[in-house]
gemmi code that builds the backbone of each chain (N, CA, C; Angstrom):
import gemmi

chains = {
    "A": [
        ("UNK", (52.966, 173.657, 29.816), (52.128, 174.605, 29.099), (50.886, 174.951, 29.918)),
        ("UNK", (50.105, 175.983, 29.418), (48.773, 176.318, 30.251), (47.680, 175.528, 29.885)),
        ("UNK", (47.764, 174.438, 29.737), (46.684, 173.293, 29.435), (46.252, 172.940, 30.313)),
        ("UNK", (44.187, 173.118, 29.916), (43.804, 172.690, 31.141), (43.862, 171.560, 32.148)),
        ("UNK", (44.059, 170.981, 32.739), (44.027, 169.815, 33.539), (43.577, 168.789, 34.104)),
        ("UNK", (42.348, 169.567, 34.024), (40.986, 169.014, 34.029), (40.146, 169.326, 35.405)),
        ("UNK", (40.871, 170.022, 36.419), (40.629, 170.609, 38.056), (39.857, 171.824, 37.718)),
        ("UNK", (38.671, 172.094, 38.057), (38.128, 173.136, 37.782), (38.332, 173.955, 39.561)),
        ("UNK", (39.357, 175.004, 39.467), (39.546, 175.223, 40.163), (38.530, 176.198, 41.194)),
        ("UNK", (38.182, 177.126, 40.372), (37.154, 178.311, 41.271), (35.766, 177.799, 40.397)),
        ("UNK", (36.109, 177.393, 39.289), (34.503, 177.306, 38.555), (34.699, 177.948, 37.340)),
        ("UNK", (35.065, 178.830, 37.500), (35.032, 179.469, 36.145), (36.465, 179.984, 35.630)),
        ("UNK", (36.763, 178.565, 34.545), (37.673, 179.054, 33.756), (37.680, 179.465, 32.477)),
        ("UNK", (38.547, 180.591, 32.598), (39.021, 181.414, 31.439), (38.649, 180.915, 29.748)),
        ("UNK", (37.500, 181.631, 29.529), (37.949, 180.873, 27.990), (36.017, 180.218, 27.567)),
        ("UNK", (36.003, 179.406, 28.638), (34.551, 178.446, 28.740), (33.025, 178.990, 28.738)),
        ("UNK", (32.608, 178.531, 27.703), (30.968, 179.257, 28.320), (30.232, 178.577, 29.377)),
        ("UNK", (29.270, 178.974, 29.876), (28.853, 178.797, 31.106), (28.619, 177.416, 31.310)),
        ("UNK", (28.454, 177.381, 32.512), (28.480, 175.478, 33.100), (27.079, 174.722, 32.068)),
        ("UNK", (27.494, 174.436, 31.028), (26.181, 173.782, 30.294), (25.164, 172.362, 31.080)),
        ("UNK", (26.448, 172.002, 32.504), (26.205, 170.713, 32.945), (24.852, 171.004, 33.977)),
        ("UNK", (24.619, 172.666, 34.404), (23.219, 172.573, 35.235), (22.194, 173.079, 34.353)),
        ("UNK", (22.525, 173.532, 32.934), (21.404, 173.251, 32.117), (20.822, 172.354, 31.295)),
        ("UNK", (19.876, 171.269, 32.095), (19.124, 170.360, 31.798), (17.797, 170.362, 31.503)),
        ("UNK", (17.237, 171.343, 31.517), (15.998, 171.302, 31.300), (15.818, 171.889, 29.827)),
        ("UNK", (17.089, 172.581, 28.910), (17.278, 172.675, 27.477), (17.571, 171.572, 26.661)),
        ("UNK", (16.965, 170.164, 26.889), (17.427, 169.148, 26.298), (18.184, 168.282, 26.950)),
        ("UNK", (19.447, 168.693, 26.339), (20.571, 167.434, 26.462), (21.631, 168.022, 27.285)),
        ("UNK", (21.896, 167.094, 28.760), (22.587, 168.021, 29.565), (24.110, 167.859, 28.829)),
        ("UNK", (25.307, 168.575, 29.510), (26.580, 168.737, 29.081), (27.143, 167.374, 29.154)),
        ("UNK", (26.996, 166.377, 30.059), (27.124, 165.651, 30.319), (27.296, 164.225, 29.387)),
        ("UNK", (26.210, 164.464, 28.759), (25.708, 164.131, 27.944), (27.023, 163.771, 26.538)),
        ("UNK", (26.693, 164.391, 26.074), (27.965, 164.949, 25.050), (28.997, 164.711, 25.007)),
        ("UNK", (29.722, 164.935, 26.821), (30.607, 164.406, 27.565), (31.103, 163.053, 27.145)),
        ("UNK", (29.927, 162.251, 27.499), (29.834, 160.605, 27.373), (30.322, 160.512, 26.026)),
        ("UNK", (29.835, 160.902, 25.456), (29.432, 160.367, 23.776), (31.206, 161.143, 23.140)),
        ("UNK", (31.716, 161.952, 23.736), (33.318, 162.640, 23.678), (34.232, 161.769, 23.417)),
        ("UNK", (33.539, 161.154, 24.815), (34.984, 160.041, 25.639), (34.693, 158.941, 24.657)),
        ("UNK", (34.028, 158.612, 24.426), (33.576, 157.063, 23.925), (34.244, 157.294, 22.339)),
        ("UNK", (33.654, 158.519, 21.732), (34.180, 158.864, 20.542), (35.739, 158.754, 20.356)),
        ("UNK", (36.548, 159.354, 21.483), (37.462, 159.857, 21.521), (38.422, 158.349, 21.236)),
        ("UNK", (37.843, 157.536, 22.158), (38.208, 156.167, 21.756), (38.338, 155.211, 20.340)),
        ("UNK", (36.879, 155.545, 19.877), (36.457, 155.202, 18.931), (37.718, 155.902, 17.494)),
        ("UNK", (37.568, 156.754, 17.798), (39.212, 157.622, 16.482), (40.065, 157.123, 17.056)),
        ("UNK", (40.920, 156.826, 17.678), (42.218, 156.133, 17.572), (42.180, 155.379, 16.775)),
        ("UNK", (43.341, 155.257, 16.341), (43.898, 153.821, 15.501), (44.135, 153.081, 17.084)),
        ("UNK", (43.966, 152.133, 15.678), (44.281, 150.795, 16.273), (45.608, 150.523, 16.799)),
        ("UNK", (45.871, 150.203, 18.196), (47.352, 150.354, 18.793), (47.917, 149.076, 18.068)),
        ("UNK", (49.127, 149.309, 18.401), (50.379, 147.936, 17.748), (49.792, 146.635, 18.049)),
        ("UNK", (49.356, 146.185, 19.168), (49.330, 145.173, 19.855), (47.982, 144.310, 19.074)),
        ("UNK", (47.536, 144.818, 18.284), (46.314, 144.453, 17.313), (46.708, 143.984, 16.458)),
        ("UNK", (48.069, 143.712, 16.142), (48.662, 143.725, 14.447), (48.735, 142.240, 14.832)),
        ("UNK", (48.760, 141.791, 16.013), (48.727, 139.381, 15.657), (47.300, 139.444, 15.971)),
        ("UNK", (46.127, 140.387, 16.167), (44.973, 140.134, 16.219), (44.645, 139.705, 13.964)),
        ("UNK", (45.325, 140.563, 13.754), (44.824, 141.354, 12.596), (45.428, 139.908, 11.861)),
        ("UNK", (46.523, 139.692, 11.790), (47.334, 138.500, 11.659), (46.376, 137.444, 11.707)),
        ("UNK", (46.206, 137.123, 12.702), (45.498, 135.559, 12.897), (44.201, 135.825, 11.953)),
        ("UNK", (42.951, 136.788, 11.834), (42.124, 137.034, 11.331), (42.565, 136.577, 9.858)),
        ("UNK", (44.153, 136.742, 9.527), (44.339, 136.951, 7.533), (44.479, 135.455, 7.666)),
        ("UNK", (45.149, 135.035, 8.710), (45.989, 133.647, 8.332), (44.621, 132.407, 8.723)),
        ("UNK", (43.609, 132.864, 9.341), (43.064, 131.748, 9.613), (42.048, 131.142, 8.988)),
        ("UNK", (42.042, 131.582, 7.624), (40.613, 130.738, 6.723), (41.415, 129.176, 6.494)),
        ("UNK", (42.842, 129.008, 6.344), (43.399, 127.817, 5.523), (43.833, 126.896, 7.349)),
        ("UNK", (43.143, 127.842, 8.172), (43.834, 127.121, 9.633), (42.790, 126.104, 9.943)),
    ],
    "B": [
        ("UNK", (36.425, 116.943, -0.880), (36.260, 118.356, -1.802), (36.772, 119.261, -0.623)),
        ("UNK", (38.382, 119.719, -0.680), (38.908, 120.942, -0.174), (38.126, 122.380, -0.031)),
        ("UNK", (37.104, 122.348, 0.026), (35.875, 123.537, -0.323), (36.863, 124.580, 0.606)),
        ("UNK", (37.068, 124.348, 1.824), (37.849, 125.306, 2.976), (38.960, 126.442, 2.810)),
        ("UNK", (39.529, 125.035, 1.640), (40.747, 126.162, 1.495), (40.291, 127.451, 0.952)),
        ("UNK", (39.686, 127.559, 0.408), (39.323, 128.985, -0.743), (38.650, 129.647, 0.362)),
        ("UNK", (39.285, 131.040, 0.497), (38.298, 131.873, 1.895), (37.115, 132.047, 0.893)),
        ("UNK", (36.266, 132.084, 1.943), (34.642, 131.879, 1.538), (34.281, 133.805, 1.366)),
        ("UNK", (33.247, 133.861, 0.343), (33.057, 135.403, 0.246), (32.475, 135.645, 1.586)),
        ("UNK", (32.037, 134.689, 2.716), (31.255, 135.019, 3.658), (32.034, 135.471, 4.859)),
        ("UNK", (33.026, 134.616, 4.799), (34.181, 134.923, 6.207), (34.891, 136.149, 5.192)),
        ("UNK", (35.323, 136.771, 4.210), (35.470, 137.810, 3.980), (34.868, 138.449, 4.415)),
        ("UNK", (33.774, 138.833, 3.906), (32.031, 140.088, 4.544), (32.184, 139.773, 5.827)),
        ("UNK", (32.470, 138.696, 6.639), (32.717, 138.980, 7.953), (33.802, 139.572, 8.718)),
        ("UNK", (34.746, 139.213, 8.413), (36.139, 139.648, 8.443), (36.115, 141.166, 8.507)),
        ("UNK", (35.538, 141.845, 7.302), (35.674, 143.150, 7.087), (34.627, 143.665, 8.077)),
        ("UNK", (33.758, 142.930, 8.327), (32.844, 143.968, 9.331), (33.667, 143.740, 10.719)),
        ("UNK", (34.045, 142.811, 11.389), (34.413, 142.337, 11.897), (35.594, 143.646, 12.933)),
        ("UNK", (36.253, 143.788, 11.546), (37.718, 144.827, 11.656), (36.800, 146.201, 11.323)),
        ("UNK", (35.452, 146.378, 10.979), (35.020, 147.836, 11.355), (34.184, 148.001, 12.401)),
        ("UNK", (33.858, 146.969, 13.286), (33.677, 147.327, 15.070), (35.119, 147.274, 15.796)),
        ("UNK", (35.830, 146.622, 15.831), (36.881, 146.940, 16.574), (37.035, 148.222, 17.354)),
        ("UNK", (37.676, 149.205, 16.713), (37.073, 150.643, 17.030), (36.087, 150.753, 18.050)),
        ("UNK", (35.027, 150.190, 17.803), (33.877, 150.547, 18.963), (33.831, 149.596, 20.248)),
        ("UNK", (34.381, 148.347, 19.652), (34.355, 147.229, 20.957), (35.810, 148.072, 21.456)),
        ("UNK", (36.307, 148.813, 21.089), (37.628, 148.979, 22.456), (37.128, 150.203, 23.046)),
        ("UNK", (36.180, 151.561, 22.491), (35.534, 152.368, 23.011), (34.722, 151.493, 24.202)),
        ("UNK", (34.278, 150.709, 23.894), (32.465, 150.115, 24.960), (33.765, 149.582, 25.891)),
        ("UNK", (34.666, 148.589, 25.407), (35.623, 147.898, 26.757), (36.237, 148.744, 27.470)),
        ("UNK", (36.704, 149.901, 26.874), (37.640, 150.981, 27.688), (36.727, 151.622, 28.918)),
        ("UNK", (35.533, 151.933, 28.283), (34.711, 152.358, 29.092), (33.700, 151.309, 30.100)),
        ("UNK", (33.709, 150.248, 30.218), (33.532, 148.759, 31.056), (34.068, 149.024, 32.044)),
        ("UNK", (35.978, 148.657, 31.384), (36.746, 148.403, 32.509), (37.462, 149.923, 33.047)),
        ("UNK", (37.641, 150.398, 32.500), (38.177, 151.822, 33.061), (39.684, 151.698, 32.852)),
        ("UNK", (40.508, 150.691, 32.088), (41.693, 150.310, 31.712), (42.071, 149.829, 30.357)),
        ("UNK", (42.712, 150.630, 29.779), (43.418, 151.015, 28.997), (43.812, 149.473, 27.914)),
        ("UNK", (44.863, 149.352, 29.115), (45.523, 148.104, 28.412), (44.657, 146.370, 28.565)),
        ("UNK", (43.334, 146.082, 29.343), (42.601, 145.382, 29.643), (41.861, 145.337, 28.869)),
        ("UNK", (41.195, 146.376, 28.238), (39.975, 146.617, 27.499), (40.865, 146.491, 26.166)),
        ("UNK", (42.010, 146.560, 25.897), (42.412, 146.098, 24.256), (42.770, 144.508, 24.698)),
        ("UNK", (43.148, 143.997, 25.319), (42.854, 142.812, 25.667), (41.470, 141.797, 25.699)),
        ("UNK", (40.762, 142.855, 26.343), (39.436, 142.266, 26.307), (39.121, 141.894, 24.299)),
        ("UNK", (39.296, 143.611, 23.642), (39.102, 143.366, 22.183), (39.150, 142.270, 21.859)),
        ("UNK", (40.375, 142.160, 21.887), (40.959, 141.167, 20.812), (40.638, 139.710, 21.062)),
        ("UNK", (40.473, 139.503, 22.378), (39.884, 137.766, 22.581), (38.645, 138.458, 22.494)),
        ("UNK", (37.519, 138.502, 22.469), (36.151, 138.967, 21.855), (36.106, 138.662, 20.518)),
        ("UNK", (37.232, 139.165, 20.343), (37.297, 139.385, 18.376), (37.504, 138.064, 17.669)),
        ("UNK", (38.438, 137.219, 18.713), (39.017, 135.877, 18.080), (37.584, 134.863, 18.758)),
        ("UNK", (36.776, 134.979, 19.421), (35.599, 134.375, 20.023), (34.853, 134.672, 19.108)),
        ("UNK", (34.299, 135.720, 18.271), (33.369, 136.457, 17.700), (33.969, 135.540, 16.317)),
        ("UNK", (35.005, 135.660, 15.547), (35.499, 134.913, 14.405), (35.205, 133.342, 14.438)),
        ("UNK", (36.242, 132.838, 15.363), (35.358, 131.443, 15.577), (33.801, 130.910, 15.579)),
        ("UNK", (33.144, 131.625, 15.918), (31.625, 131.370, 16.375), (30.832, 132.444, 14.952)),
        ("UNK", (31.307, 132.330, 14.014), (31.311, 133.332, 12.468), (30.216, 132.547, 12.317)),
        ("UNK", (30.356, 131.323, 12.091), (29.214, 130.299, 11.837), (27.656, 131.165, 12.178)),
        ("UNK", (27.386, 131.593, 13.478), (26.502, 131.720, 13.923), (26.279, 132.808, 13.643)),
        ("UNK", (26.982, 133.949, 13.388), (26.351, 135.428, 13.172), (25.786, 135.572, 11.962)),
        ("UNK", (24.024, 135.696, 11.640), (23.250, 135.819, 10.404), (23.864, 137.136, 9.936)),
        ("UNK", (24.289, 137.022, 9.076), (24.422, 138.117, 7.656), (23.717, 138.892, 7.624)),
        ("UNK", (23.746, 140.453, 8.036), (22.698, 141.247, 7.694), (22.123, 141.480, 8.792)),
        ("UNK", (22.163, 141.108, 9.928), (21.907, 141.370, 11.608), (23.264, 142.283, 12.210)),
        ("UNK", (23.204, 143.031, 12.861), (23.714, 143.617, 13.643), (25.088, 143.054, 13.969)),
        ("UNK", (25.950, 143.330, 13.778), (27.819, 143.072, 14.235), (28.042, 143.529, 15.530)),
        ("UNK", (27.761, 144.985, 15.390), (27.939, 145.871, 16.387), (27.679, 144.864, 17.391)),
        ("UNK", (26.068, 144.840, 17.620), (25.377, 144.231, 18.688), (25.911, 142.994, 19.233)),
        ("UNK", (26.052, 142.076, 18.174), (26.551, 140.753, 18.510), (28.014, 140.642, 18.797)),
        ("UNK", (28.946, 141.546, 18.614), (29.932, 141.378, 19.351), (30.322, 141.951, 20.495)),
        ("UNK", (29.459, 142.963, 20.639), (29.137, 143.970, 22.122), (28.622, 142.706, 23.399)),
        ("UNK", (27.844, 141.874, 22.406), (27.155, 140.999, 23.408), (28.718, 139.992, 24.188)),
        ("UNK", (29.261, 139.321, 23.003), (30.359, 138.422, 23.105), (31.723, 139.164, 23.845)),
        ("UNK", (31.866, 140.534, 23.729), (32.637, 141.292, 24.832), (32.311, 140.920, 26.160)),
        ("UNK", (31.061, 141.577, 25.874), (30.468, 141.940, 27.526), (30.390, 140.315, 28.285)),
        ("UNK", (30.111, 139.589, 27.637), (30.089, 138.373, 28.667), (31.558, 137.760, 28.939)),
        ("UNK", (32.345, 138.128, 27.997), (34.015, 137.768, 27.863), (34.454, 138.782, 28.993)),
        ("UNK", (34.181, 139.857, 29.434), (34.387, 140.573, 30.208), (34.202, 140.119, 31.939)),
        ("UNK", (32.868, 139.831, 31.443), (32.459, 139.816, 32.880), (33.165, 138.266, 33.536)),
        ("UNK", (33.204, 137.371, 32.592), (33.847, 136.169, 32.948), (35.337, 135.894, 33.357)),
        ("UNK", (35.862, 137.063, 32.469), (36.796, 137.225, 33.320), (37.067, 138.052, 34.710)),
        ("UNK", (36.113, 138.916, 34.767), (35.916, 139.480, 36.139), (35.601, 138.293, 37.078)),
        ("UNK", (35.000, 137.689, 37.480), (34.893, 136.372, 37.679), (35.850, 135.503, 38.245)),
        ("UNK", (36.441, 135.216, 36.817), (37.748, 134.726, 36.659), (38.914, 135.094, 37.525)),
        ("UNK", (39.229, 136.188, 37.685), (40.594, 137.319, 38.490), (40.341, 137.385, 39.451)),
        ("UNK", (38.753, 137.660, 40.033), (38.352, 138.073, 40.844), (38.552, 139.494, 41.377)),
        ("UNK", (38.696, 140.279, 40.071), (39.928, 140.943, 40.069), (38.900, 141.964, 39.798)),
        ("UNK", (38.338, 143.278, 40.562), (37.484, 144.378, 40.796), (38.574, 145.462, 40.311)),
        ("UNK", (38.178, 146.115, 39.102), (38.705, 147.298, 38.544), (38.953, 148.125, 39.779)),
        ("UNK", (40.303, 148.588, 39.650), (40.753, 149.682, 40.265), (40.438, 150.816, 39.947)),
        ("UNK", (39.797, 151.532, 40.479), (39.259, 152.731, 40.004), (40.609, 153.504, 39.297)),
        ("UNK", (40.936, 154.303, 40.225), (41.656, 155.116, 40.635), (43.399, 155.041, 39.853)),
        ("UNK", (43.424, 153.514, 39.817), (44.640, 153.675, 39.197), (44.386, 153.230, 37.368)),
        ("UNK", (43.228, 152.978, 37.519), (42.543, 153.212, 36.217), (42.250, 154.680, 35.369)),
        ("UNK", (41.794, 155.384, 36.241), (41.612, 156.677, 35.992), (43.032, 157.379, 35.169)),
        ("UNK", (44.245, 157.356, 36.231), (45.472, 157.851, 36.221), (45.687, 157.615, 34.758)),
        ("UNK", (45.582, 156.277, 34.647), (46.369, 155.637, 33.353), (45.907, 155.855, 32.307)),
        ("UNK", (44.707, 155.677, 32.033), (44.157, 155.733, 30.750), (43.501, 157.340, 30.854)),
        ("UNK", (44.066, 158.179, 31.337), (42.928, 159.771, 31.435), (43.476, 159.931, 29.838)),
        ("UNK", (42.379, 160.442, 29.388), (42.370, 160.718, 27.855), (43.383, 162.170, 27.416)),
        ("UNK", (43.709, 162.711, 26.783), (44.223, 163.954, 26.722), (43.178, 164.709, 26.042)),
        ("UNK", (43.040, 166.067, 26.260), (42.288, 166.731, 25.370), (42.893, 167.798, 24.931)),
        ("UNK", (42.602, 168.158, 23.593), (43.698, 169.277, 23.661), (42.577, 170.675, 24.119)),
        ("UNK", (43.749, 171.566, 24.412), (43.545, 173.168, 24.910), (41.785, 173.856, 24.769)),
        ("UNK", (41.851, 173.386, 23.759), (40.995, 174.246, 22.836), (39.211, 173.078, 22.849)),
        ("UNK", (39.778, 172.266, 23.695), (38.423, 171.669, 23.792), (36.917, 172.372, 24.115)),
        ("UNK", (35.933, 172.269, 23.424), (34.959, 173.088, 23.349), (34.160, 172.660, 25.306)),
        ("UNK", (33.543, 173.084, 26.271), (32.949, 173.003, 26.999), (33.301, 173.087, 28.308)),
        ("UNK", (33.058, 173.036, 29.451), (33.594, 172.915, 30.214), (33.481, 171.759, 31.672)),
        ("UNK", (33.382, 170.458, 30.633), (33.092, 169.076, 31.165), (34.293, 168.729, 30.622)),
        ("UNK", (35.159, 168.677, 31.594), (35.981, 167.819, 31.472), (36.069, 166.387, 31.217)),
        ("UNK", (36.543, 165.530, 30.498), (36.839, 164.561, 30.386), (37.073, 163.581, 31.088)),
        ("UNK", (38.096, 164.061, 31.723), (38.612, 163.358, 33.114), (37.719, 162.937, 34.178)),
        ("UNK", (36.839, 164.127, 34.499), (36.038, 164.226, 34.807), (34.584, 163.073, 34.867)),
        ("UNK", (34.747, 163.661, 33.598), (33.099, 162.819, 33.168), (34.080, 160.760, 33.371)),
        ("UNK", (35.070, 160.886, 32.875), (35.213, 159.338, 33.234), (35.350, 158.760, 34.684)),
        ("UNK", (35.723, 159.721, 35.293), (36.249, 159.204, 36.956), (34.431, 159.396, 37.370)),
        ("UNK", (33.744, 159.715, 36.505), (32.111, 160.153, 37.002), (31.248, 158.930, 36.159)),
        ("UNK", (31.802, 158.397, 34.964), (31.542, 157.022, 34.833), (31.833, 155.670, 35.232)),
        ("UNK", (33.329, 155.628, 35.961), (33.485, 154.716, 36.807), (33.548, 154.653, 38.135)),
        ("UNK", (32.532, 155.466, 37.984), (31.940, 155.550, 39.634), (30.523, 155.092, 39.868)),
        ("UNK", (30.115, 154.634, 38.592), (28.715, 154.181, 38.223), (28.715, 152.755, 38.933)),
        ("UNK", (27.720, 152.483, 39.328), (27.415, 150.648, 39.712), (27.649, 149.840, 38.063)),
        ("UNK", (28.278, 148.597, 38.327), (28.708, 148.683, 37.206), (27.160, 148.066, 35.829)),
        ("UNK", (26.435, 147.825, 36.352), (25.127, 147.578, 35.093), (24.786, 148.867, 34.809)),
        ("UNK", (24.640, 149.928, 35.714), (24.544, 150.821, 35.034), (25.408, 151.812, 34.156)),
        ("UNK", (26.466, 151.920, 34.521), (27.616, 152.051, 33.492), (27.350, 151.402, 32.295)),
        ("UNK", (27.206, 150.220, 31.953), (27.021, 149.389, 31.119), (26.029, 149.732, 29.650)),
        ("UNK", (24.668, 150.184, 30.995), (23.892, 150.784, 30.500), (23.603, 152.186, 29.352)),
        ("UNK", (24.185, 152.963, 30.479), (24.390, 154.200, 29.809), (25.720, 154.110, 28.751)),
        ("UNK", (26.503, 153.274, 28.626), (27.637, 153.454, 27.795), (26.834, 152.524, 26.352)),
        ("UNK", (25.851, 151.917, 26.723), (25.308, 151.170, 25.336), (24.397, 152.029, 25.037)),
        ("UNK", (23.425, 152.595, 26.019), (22.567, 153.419, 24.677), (22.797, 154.746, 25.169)),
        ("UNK", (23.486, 155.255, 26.111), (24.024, 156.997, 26.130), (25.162, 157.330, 25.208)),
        ("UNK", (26.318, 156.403, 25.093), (27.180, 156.526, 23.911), (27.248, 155.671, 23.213)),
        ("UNK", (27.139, 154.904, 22.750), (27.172, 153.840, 22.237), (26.364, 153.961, 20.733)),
        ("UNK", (25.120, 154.624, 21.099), (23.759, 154.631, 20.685), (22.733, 153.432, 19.855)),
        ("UNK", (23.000, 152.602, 20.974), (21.909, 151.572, 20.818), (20.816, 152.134, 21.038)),
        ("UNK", (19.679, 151.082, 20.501), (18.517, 151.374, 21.308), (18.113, 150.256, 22.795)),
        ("UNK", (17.213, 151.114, 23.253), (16.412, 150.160, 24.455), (16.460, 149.040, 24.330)),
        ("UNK", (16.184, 147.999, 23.153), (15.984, 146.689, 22.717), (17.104, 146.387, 22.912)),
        ("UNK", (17.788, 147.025, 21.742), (19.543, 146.195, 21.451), (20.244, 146.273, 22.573)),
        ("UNK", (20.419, 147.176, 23.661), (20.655, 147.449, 24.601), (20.692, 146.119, 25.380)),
        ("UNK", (18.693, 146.104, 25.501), (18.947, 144.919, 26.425), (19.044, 143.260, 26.295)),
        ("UNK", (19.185, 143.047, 24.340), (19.366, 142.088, 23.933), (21.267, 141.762, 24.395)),
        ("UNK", (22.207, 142.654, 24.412), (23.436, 142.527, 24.352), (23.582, 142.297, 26.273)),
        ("UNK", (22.902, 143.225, 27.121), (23.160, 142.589, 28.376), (22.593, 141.443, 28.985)),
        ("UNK", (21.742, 140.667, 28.056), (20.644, 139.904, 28.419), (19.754, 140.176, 29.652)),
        ("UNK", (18.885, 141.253, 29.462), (17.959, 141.828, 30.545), (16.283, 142.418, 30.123)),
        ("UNK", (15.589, 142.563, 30.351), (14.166, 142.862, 30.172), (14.530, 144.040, 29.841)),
        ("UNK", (13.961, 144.562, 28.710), (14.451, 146.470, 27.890), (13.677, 147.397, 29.366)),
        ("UNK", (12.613, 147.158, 30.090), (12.421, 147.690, 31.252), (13.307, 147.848, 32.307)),
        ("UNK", (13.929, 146.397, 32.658), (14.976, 147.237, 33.378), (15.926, 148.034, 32.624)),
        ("UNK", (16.848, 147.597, 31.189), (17.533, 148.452, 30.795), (16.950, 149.586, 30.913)),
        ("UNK", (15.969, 150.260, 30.499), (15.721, 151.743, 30.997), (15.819, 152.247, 31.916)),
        ("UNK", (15.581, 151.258, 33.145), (15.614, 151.905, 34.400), (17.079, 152.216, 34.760)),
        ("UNK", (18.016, 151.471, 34.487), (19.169, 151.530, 34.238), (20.226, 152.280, 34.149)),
        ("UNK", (19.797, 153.229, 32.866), (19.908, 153.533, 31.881), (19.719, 155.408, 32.850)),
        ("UNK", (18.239, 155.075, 32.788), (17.880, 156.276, 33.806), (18.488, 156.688, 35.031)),
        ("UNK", (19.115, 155.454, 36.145), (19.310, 155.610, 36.971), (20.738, 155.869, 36.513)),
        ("UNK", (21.470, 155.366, 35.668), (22.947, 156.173, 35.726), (22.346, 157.615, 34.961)),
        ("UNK", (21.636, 157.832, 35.001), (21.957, 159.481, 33.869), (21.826, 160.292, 35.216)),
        ("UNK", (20.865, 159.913, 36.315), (20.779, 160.700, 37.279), (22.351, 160.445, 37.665)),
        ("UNK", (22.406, 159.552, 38.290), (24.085, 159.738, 38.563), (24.907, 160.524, 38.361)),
        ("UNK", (25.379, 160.352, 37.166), (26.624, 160.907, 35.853), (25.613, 162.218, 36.743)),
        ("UNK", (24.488, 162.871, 36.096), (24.016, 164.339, 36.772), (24.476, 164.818, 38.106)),
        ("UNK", (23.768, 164.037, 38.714), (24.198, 164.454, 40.370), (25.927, 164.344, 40.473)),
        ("UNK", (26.757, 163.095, 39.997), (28.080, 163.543, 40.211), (29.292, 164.857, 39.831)),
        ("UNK", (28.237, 164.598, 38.840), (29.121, 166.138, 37.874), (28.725, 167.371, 38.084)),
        ("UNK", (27.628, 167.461, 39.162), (27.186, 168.795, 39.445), (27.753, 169.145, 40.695)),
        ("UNK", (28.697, 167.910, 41.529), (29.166, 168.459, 42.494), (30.293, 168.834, 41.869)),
        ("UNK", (31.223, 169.459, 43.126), (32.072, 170.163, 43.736), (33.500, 169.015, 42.891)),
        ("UNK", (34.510, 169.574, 42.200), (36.032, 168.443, 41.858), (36.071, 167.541, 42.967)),
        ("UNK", (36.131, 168.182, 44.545), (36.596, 167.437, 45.304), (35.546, 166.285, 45.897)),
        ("UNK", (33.866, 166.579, 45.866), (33.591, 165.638, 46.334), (32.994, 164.957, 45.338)),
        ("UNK", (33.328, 165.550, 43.818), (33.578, 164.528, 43.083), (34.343, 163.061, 42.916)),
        ("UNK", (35.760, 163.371, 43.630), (36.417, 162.477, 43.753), (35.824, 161.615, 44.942)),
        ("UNK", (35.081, 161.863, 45.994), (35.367, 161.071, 47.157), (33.868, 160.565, 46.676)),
        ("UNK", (32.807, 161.071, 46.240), (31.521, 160.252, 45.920), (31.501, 159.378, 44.599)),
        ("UNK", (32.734, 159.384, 44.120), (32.488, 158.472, 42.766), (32.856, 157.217, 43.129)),
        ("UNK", (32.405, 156.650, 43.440), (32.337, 155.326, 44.229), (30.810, 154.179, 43.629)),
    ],
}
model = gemmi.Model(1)
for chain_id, residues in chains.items():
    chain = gemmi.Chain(chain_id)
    for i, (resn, *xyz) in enumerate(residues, 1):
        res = gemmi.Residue()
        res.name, res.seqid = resn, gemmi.SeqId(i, " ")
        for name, pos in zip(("N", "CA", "C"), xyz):
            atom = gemmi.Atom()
            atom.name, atom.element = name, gemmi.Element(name[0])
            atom.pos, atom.b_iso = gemmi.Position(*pos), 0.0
            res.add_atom(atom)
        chain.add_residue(res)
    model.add_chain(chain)
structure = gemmi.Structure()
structure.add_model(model)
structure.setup_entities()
């Protein structure tokens, strides 16, 4: 599909408003946001499979 | 007097907070180690360290904080431990996040992470506790055990970073994220 890729090839792709990342002196650079994306982005997932004997031991271990 | 057997209302209230950082301790570890499947590893022994040692966490103090703290040193000990220096690069590959199409900006993701683990790693640390994270200065530098002065400096010195890396060029993005 035409999904971006994440290669900014010439600079300016189709679609994007302007590079918010060299305007820093309006606050909060793009960058910024960026961080707080990724971290978020993490943060919404569920919880993968491999958590479920975390989750387990947590129920089973008051009588352990 | 079996007092034990009966779960205590306290290891409940802990329990439940317990299982509502999770979520964030695999955000802060993902972003540590730059790996995917390490940093849910890391979680979960954090989590079973953090339960055991229940005793000690006052009620009504910070979770977040105190298990950010019990990560981060579980982390680093095992760095230590392995001897084993995150692979950037094949870190990057693996865990690159997807975004869909329609993502608002034009900071890539990918981007901004191959531009966070290119950070020295205290300052990474830094900026991922109070740039995303959103600690403050204090909690910040109560969880890395450091003077809140240097955490700022820290803190500061990766924001210039993350700046200066992301304002270059894709390609010598890749070769200066180091």
């Amino acid at each position: 599909m035409n999904q971006p890729n994440g290669r900014k090839h010439s600079g300016n792709v189709k679609g994007f408003p302007p590079d918010v990342r060299k305007s820093q002196e309006d606050g909060e650079p793009g960058w910024a946001s960026g961080l707080r994306k990724l971290y978020n982005s993490v943060v919404d997932e569920p919880l993968p499979d491999s958590f479920q004997d975390l989750l387990k031991k947590l129920d089973d271990s008051d009588d352990a | 007097m079996p007092e034990r057997i009966k779960p205590s209302a306290a290891d409940e209230a802990f329990r439940k907070e317990l299982l509502s950082v999770l979520p964030h301790l695999r955000a802060f570890a993902r972003g540590l180690s730059g790996r995917a499947d390490f940093a849910d590893d890391l979680v979960q022994e954090a989590a079973i360290k953090a339960w055991t040692a229940r005793e000690r966490y006052e009620p009504g103090t910070n979770m977040r904080a105190w298990t950010f703290a019990i990560l981060r040193n579980h982390y680093l000990s095992e760095l230590r431990r392995n001897k084993r220096q995150t692979d950037i690069d094949d870190g990057v590959a693996e865990r690159m996040l997807v975004m869909d199409a329609d993502q608002e900006g034009p900071l890539h993701l990918d981007d901004m992470e191959t531009a966070l683990q290119g950070l020295a790693p205290e300052r990474r640390e830094a900026v991922l506790l109070v740039g995303a994270s959103g600690f403050s200065y204090e909690e910040a530098a109560d969880i890395a055990g450091c003077p809140i002065g240097t955490m700022k400096s820290r803190v500061a010195r990766a924001r210039a970073d993350l700046a200066k890396t992301l304002n270059q060029e894709p390609d010598a993005l890749k070769a200066g994220a180091r």
